[in-house]
C-alpha positions in Angstrom: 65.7 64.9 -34.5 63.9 62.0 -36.5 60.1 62.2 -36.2 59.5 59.3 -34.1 55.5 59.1 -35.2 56.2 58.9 -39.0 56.5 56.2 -41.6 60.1 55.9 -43.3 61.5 54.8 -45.9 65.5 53.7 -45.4 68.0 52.0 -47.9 70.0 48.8 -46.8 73.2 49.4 -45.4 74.4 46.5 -47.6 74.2 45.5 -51.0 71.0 43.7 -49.6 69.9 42.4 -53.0 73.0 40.5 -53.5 73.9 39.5 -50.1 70.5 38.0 -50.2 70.8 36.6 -52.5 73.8 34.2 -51.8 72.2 33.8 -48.4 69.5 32.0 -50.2 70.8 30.0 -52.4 74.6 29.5 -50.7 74.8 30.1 -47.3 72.4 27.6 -46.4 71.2 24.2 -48.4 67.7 23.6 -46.6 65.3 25.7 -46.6 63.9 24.4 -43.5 66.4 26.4 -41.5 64.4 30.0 -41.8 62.2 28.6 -38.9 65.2 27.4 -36.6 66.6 30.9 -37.2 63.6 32.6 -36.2 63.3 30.5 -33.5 66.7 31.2 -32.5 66.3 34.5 -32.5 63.2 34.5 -30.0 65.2 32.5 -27.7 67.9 35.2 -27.2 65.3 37.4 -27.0 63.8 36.0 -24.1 67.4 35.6 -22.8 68.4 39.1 -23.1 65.1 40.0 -21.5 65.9 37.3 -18.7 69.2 39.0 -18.2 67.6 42.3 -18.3 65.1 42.1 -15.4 67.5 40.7 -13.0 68.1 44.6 -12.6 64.9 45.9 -13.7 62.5 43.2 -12.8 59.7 45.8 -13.7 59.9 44.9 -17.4 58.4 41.4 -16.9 55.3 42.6 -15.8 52.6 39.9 -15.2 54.1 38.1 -18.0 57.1 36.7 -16.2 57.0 33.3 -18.0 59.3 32.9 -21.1 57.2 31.6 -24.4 57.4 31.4 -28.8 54.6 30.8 -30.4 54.4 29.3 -33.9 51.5 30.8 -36.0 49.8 29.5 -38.8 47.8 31.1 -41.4 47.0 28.8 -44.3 44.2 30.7 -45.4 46.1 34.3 -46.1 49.3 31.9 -46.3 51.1 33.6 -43.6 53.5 32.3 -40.7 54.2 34.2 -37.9 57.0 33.4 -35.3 56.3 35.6 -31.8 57.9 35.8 -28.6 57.8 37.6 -25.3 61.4 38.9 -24.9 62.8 42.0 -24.8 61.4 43.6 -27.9 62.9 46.3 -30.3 62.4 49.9 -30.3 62.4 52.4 -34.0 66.5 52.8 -34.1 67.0 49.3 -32.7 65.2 47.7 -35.6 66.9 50.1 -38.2 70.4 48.7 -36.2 69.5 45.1 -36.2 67.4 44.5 -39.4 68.7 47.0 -41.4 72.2 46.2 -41.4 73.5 43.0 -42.9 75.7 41.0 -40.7 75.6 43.6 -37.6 73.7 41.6 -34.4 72.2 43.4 -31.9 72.9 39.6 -30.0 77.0 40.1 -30.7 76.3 43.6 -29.2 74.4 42.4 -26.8 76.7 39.7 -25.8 80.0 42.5 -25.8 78.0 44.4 -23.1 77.8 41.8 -21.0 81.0 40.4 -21.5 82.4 43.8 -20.4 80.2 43.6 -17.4 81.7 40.0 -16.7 77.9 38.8 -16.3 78.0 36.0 -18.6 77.8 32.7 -17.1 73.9 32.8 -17.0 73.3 33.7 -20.5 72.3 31.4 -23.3 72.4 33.4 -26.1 72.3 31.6 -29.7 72.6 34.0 -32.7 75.7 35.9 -32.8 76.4 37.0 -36.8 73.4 39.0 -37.9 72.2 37.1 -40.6 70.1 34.1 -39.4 67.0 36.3 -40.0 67.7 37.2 -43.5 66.8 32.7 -44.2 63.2 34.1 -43.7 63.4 35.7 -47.3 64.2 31.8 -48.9 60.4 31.2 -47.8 58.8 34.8 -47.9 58.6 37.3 -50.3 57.9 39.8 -48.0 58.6 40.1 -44.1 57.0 42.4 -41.3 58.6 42.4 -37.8 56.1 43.9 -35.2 58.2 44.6 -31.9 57.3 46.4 -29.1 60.0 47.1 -26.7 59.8 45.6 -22.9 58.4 48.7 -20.5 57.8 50.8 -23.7 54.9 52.3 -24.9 55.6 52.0 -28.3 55.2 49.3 -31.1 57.0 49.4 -34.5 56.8 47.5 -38.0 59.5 46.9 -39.6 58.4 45.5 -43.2 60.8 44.8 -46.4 60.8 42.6 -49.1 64.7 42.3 -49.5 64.9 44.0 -52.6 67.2 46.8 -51.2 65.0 49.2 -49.3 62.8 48.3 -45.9 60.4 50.6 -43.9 59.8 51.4 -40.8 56.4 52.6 -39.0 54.3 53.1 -35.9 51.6 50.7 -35.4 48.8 50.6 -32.5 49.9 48.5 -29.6 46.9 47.1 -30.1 47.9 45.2 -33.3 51.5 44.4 -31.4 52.3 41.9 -29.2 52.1 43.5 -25.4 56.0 42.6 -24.9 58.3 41.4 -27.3 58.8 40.7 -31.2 55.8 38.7 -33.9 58.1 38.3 -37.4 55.3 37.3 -40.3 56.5 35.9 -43.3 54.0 36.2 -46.3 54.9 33.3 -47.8 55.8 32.4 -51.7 53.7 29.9 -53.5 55.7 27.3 -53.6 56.0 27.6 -49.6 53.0 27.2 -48.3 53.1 24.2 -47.0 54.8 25.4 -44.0 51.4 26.8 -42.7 51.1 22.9 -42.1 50.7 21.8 -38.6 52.3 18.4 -39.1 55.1 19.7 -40.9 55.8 22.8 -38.4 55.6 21.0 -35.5 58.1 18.3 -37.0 60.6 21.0 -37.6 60.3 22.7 -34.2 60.6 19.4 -32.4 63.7 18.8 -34.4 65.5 21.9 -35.0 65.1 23.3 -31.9 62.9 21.4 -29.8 65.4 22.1 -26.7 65.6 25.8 -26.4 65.3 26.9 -23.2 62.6 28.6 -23.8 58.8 26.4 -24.3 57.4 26.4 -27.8 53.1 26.3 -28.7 51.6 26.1 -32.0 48.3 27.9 -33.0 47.3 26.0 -35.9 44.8 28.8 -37.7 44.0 31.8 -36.2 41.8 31.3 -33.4 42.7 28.5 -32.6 43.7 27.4 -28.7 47.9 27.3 -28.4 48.8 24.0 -28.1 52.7 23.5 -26.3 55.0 21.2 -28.7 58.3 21.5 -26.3 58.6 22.5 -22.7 61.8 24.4 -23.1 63.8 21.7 -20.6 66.5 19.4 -22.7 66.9 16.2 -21.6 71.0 15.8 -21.9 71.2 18.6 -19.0 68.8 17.0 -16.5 70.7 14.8 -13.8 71.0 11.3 -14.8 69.2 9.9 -11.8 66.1 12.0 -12.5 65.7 10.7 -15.9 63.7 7.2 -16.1 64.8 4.4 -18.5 61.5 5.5 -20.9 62.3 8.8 -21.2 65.7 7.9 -22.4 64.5 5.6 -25.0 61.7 7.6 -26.1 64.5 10.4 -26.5 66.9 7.4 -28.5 63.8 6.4 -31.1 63.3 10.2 -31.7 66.8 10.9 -32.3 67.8 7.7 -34.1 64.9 7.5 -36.0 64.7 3.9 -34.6 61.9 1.5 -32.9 64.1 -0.4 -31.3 65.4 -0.2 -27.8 68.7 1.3 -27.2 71.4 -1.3 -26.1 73.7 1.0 -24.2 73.1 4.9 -22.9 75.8 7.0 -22.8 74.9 10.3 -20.8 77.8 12.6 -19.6 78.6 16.7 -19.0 82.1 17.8 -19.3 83.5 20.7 -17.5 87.0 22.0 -17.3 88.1 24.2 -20.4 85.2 23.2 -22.2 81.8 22.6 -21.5 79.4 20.2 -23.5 76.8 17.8 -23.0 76.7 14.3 -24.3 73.4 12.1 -24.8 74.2 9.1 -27.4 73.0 6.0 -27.4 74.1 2.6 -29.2 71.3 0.5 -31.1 69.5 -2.5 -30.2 70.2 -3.4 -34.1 72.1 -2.4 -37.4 71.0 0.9 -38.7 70.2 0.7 -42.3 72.7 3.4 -43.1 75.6 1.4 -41.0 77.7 0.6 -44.6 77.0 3.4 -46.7 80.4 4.5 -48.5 80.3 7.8 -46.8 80.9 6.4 -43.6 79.5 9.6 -42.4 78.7 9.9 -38.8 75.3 10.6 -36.8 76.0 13.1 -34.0 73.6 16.2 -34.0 75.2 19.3 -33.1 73.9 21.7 -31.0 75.1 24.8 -29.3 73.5 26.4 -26.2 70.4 24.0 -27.5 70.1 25.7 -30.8 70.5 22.7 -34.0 73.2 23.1 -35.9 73.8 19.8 -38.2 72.7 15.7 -37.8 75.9 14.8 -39.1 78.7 16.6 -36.9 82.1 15.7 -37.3 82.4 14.1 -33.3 83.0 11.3 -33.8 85.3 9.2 -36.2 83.8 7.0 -38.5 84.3 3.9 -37.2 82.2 4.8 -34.6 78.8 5.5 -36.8 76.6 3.7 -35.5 76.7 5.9 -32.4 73.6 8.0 -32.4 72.6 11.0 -30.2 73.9 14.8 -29.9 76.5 16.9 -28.3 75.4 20.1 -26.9 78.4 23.1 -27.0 78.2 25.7 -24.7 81.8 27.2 -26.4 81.9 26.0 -29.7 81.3 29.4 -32.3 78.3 29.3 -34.7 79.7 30.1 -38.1 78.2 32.4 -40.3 75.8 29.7 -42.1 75.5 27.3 -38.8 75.0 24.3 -40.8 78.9 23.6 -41.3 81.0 24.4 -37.9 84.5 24.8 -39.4 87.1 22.5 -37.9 88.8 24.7 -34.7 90.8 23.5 -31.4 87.3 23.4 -29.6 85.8 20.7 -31.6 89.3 18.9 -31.8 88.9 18.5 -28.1 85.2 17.8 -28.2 86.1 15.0 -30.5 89.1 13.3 -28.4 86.3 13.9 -25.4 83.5 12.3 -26.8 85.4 9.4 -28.5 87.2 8.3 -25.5 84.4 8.6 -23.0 82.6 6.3 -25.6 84.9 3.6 -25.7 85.9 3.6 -22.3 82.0 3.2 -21.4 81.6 0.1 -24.1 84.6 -1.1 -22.3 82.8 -1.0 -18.2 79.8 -2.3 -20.4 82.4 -5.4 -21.6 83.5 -6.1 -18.3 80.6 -6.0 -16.5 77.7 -7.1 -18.7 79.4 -9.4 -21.1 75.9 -10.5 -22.7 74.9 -7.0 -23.6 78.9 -6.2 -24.9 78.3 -9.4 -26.8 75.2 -8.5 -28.5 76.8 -5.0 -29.3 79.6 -6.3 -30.6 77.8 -8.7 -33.2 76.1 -6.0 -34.6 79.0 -3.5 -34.7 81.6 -5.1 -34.4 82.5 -5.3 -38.0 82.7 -1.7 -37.7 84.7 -1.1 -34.8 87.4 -3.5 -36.5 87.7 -0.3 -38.8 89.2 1.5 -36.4 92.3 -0.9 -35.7 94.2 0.7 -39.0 92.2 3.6 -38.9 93.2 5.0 -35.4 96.2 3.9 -34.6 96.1 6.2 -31.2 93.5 4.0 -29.7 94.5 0.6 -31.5 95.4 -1.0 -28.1 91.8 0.5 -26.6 90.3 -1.1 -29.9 91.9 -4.8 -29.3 90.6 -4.4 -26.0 87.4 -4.3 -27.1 87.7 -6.6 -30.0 85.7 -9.9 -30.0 86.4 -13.1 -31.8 84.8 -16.6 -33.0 87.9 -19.2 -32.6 88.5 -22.8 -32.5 88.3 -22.6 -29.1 84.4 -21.6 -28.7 81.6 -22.4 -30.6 79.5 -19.6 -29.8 81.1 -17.6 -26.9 83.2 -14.9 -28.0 86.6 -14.4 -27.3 88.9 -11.7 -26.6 92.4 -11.6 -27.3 93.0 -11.3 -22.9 91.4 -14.5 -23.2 93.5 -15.7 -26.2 96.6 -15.1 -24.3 95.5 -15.7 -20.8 95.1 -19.8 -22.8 98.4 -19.7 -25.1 100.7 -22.7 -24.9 103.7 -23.2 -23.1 106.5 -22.4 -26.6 103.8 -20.2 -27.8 104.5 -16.9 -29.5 102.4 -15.6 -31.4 98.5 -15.0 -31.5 97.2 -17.4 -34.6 94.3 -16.2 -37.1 92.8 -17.4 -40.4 90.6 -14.9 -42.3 88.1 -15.8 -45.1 84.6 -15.6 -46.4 83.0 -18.6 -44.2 83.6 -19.5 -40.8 82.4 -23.7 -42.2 85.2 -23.3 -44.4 88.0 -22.3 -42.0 87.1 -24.8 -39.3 87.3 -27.2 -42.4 90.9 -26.3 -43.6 93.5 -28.4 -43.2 96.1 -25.4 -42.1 94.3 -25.8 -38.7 95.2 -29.5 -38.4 98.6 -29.1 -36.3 97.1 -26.4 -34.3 94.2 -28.3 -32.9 97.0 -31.2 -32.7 98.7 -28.8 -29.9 95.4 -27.8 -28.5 96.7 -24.4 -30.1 93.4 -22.0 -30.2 93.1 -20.1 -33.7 91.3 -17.0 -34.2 88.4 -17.1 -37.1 88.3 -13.5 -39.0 85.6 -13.9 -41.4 85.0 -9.9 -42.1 86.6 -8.7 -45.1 88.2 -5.8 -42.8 90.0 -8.2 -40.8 92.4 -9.1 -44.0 93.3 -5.5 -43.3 93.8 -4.3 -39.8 95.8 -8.0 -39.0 98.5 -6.2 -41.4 99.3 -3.2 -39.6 98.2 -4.5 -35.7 101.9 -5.5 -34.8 101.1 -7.1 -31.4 98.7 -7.3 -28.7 100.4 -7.7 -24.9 103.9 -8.2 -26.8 101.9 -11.2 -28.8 102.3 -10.7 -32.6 99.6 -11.8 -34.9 100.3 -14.3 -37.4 98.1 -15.7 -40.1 98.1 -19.5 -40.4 98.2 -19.8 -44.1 101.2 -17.3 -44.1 104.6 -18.3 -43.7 106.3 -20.9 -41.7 103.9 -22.1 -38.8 106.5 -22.0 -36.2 104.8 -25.3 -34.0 108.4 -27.1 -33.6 108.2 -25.5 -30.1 105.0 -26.5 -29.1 104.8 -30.3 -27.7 102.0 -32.5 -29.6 98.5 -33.5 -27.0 99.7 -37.1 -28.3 103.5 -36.8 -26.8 103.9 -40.6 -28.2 103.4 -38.9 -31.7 106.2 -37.9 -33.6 106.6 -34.4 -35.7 104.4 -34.0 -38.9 107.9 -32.7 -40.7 109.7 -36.0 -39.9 111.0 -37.2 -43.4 113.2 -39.7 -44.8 115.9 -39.7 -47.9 112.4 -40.8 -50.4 110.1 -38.0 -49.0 112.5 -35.4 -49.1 113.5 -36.5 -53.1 109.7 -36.4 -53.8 109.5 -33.2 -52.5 112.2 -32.1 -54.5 110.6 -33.9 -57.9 107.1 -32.0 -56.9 109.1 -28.8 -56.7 110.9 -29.6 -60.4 107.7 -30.8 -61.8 105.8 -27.5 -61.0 108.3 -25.2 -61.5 107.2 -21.0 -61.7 103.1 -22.5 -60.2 104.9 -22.3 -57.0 107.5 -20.5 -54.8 108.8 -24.0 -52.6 107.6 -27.4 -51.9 107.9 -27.8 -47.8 107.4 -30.7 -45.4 104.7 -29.3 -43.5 104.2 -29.7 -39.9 101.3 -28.0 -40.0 99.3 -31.3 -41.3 98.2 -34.1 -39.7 94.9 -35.5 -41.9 95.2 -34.1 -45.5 98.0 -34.6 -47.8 98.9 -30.6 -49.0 97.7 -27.6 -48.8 98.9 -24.1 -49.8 100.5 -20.9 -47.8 101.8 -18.0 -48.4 105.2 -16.8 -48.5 106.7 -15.2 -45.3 106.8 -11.7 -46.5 103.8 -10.3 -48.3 99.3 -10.9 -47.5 98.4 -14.0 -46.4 96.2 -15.9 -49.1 92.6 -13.8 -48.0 94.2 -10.6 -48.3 95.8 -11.4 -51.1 92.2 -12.3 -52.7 91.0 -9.2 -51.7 93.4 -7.1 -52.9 93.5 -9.2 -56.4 89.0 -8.8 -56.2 90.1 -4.9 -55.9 92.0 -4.8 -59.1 94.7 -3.4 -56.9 96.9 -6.5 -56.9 99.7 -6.2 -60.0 101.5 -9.4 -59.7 100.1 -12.4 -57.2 103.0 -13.8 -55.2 103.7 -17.9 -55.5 102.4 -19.8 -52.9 104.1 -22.5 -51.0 103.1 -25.7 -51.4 102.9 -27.8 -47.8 103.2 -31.5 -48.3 102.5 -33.7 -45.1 105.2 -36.2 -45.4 103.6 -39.2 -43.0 100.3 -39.2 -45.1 100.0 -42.4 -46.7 99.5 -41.2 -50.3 102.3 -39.1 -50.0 104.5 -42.0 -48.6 103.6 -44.4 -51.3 104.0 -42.0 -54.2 107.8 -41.1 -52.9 108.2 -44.6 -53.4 107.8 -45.0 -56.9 111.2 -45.3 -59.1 111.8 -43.4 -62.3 110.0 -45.3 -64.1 106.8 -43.8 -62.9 107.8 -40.3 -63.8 104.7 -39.7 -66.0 102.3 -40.9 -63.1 104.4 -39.4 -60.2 104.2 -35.7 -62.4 100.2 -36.3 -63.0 100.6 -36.8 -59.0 102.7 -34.1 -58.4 100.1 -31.6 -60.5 96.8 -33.4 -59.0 98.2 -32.9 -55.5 98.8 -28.9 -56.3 95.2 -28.5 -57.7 93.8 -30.7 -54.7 95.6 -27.7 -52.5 93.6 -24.9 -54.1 90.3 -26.8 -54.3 90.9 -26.7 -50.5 91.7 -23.6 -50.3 88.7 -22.2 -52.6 90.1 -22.0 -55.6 89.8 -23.8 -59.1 92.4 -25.9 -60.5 94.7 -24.3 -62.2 94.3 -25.5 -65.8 90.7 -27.2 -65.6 91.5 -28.8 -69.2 94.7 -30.5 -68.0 93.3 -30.9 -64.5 90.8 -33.4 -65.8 92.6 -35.3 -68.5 95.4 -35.9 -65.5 92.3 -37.1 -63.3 91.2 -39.5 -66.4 94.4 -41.0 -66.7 94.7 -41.5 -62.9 91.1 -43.4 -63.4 92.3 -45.3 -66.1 95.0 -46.2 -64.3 93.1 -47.5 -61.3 90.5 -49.4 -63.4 93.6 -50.8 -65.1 95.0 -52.2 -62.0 91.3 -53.5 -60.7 91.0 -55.6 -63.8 94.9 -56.6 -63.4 94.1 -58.2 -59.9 90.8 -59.9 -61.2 92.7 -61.8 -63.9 
């Protein structure tokens, strides 16, 4: 029998030196962790001891009330984490600290599952090796433990080189209940002995452990409490006041601003979690960074586990706030939950409930959705070819400038809800610059129906208006794209005739403009799409529409541009008296026939084709006039 009053000397179970090694410097990246792990650790501590005196209530003494304390010693550069719990006895440290990867939690945690007591526990730590982070900060470590009703107190003291030591020391130098780990800390680590910087950490990392938290800021000093051990996501909603939620938002966003919706849920059934998140007031300066990564804290059973957890998909970013698990497994490192059927669910959970909330806040606050959707709405567009399980949710929630409006947003129930009678299709035009669009002339035949027209001027829309087939059986269809299908739809004027009534001398100068330009375009068309300007230019049926097709070309990712369509309006006046110029115009009618092709990009923001020819064609055309001017004088 071991000489339970003696100092020993015992050899890791593990190949300590390397496993320590690659706990350092791979298993976790931030070496701010070693104080949510120690944390952690005191937590379950006071669970276990929690648990414990439900049987025994004996071992809490006069001390019945849970606590950590956070130590600081700058002086002797020293931290000390200490708690109240349940404390370790001789072979308890040797089992938990010796031993690399063996918990007593996980034991801890197998006794009572085989007791079917579980329900009541919140135990955090189950692999063993959250301790061992202590060593990325300290170059040596003593735990002082005294186990609760025992009249004992050990010192366990190491500094991870391969062999540790265990020894009696005077319950007067150990706490009265429970476990005080101090980490003498390396050089280049001392400024976690700051109070600032601890208590930041604490509040951060693990802020909402259920058990209260005080920093002592040198010895001496008077505790002071730095979290209560309550977290505000499992409080009822209708004891929390409005403050308290944003005061939770700026600390978790990082924000000033007021929060412009609260989302606040717990979900029961297979699993259990917690949901506090919160959309901003305003943009987040990170809301277009190429990772698109999201910012959802992670936390299980209240312990911190990452900022940036995969819950929810990206096009939902801005969201900010946490999810608290009380399933989910901590992996070995904490810091990178691997992808399992739990977090799946979490994630189809969380997402859903988050739309279908911004979708009650649509229908019942349309100002607030409104100023939501400005600032995120170029975001939430993302998710229309992104998620194609929830595109119909998505257009639900989708909001739109249009020629119908000039401020108040549309959505696309409103769109249809106002279609024309001969109507089949929900009309868009995407660019850069909503002046622009309302200035085109492909609009002119729509406003001549009173047909509304959707204005996409965020580069994204070029891209989810190719793969969103239809909205309430209503296909989308670009307006500079294709045919514009208005035949159907009867004129506001119903003493005006069709824009694409021609005659025998329109249709042969369209056929001359088509000869003239040859490969520059696909067609020449009588367009019923004008009713002001003379021409303007569309793409082919089948293929992008003209923005996309910008994009794509911007993007290097474009091999070959396809031939637009050239739209002449066949009652313009111009385009009536140049059709009725004989052959022996042909130079002037092909300068015409060129001029009225650039004059169709300049409108539709591009250059003329061939500056250089562009303006000795507009020269002659001058001379020409000035010719005739002086011809009428004489």
């Amino acid at each position: 029998m071991t000489d339970t009053k003696t100092t020993e000397t015992r050899t890791f179970e593990a190949d300590v030196s390397r496993l320590l090694h690659m706990m350092v410097h791979s298993v976790y990246s931030d070496r701010d962790i070693f104080l949510r792990e120690l944390i952690s650790n005191a937590a379950d501590a006071c669970e276990k001891l929690r648990f414990e005196a439900i049987t025994r209530p004996e071992l809490l003494g006069e001390d019945a009330r849970p606590r950590i304390g956070i130590l600081a010693d700058p002086d002797n550069k020293q931290l000390s984490v200490e708690d109240n719990g349940i404390g370790m006895g001789r072979d308890e440290m040797a089992e938990a600290l010796g031993t690399i990867a063996r918990s007593g939690t996980r034991a801890f945690i197998e006794r009572v599952e085989a007791g079917k007591a579980t329900e009541d526990s919140q135990l955090i730590g189950q692999f063993g090796v959250g301790f061992y982070s202590a060593f990325m900060v300290a170059d040596h470590v003593d735990v002082i433990s005294r186990q609760a009703g025992s009249e004992e107190a050990w010192r366990w003291s190491s500094n991870g080189k391969g062999t540790y030591e265990i020894a009696p020391v005077p319950l007067a130098a150990s706490p009265k209940r429970g476990t005080r780990v101090v980490l003498h800390l390396m050089e280049d680590a001392t400024s976690y002995t700051t109070p600032y910087r601890l208590e930041g950490l604490a509040k951060s990392q693990s802020g909402h452990v259920p058990v209260p938290i005080a920093l002592v800021e040198k010895p001496g000093a008077e505790p002071r409490d730095i979290a209560d051990g309550t977290a505000l996501w499992v409080r009822q909603k209708s004891e929390i006041k409005p403050e308290e939620y944003t005061d939770f938002y700026r600390s978790v966003a990082g924000q000033y601003d007021e929060p412009a919706a609260t989302i606040h849920f717990r979900a029961e059934g297979r699993q259990e979690y917690s949901v506090l998140a919160f959309v901003p007031g305003s943009r987040p300066f990170d809301l277009f960074d190429q990772d698109r990564k999201g910012r959802m804290k992670l936390y299980v059973r209240r312990v911190f586990i990452t900022d940036d957890a995969n819950v929810l998909p990206r096009y939902l970013r801005f969201v900010r706030g946490l999810v608290d698990s009380a399933d989910l497994p901590l992996n070995v490192s904490r810091e990178m939950i691997q992808e399992s059927p739990l977090l799946a669910a979490i994630r189809k959970g969380v997402t859903n409930r988050v739309l279908g909330d911004l979708a009650k806040l649509a229908d019942n606050d349309t100002q607030a959705y409104a100023r939501i959707w400005e600032n995120f709405g170029v975001v939430l567009k993302e998710g229309l070819y992104e998620d194609y399980e929830r595109r119909e949710q998505l257009l639900k929630l989708a909001r739109f400038r249009s020629t119908a409006s000039d401020e108040t947003l549309r959505s696309l129930a409103d769109y249809v809800a106002a279609m024309k009678e001969g109507q089949k299709a929900i009309f868009f035009m995407a660019g850069d610059d909503r002046a622009r669009l309302e200035a085109s002339p492909h609009l002119e035949g729509f406003r001549a129906r009173g047909i509304e027209v959707l204005l996409l001027t965020d580069p994204v829309d070029s891209f989810w208006t190719t793969i969103a087939p239809e909205f309430d059986g209503k296909p989308f269809k670009s307006v500079t794209q294709g045919a514009a299908d208005l035949s159907d739809i009867p004129l506001l004027d119903t003493a005006a005739k069709s824009m694409a009534e021609t005659n025998p001398e329109i249709d042969g100068f369209l056929a001359f403009v088509k000869s003239t330009l040859g490969d520059e375009v696909s067609d020449v068309k009588a367009s019923d799409r004008l009713t002001e300007s003379a021409v303007c230019l569309v793409a082919p049926e089948h293929g992008p529409d003209r923005q996309f097709e910008r994009l794509l070309n911007a993007a290097g990712r474009l091999d070959k541009a396809a031939k637009p369509v050239l739209e002449i309006n066949p009652r313009h006046e111009r385009v009536a008296a140049l059709a009725q110029l004989g052959d022996d115009e042909r130079a002037f009618k092909e300068d015409a026939a060129h001029l009225l092709y650039d004059e169709a990009r300049v409108l539709d923001g591009d250059k003329p084709a061939d500056a250089k020819a562009f303006s000795a064609r507009l020269a002659r055309m001058i001379e020409r006039g000035l010719a005739a001017q002086e011809q009428d004088r004489s």
